[in-house]
N, C-alpha and C positions, 0 to 999 in steps of 0.2 A: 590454503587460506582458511582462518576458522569460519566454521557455520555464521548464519546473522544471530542464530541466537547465541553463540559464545560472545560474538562479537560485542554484543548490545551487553549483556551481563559485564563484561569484563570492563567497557569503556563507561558504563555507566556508573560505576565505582570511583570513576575519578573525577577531579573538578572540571567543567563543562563537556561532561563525557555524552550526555544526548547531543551533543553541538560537535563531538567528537564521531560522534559514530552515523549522524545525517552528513557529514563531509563526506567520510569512509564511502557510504551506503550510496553515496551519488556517482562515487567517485567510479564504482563499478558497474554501473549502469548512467552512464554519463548523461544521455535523455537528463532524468531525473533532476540533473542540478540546473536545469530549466526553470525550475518552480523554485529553489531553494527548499525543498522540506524539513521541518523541525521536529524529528520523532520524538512523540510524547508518551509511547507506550507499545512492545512487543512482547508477544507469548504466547504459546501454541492457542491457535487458533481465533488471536486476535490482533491487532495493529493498529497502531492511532498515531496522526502526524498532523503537523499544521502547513498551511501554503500561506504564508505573507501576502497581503494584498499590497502589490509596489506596482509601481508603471508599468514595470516589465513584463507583469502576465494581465494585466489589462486590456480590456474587448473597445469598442470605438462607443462605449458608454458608461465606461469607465467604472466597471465592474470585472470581476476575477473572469478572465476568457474559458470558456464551455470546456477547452481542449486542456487547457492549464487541469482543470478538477478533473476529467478522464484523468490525468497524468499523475494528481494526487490521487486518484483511485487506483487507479494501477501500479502505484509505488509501494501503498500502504497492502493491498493485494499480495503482492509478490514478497515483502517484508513476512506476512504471516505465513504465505506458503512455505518460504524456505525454513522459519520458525516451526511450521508443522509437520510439514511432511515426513513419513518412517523413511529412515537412510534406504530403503531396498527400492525408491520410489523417483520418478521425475518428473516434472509438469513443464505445463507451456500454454501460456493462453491461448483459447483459442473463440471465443467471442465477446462481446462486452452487450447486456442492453441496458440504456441509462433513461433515465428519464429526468431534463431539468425542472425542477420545480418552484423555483425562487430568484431572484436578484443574487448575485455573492456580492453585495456590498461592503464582506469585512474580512477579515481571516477569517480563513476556511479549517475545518478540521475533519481529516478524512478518514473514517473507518470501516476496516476491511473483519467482518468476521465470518467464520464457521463454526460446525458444532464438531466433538471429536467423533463421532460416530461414522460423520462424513468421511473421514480419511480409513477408513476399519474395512469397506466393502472392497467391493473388486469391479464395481461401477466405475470405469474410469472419465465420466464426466464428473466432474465436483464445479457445484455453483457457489460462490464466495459474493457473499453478500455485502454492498458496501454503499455507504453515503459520505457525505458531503453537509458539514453543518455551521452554519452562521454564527457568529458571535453572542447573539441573542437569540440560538437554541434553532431558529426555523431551518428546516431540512432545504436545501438547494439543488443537491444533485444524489440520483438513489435509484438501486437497479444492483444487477449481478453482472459478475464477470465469472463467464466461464473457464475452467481450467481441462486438461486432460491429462491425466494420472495415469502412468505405466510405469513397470517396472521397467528396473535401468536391467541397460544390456550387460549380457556377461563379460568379465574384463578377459581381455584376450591376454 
């Protein structure tokens, strides 16, 4: 299967190709098409997607559910990791801390970044810094997810 970042270059060249390549991107991490995500932007060591505000990730005050924006954090997270990481390398998260800060009373837009530096060490924690932003700019959900970084095993 191509990389996400071949994937996202290639389908985004064609007509409804970000609509093309959030089916794709769901499709292989099935969770994910829980939210319906709308990627609006991948590339090494950045990610930007939208989560629809519909009934279906709706909380009992009818705002975007806490677990829904985790879920857009960690979509848009793993979108840049597999976009960034060197091929000799493999992640897998391994904490999240969030902190909610707002209502999501609209579409949400979730972005996951790092800096390239982060990937260069031999630190294998890397923190991936990400939020969660309202329609009208206010921050709703924001904090880090952690990753762990090692290199992949030798092929037998």
């Amino acid at each position: 299967m191509p990389s996400v970042l071949d994937l996202w270059k290639t389908t985004t060249k064609l007509p409804q190709g970000k609509r093309l390549f959030s089916i794709a991107f769901a499709r292989r991490a099935p969770y994910f098409a829980t939210i319906r995500p709308r990627f609006v932007e991948i590339r090494p060591n950045y990610a930007e997607l939208v989560i629809p505000k519909r009934r279906a990730v709706h909380n009992h005050i009818g705002t975007v559910h806490a677990i829904a924006l985790c879920n857009g954090l960690e979509a848009a997270m793993g979108a840049l990791a597999e976009s960034t990481i060197p091929k000799d390398r493999r992640w897998i998260p391994k904490g999240m801390d969030i902190a909610y800060t707002a209502k999501a009373t609209s579409d949400i837009t979730c972005i996951a970044e790092t800096d390239a530096a982060q990937w260069a060490g031999d630190d294998p924690d890397l923190p991936v810094r990400v939020r969660g932003v309202r329609e009208d700019g206010e921050v709703v959900i924001e904090g880090v997810i952690r990753l762990w970084v090692t290199p992949k095993p030798p092929r037998a």
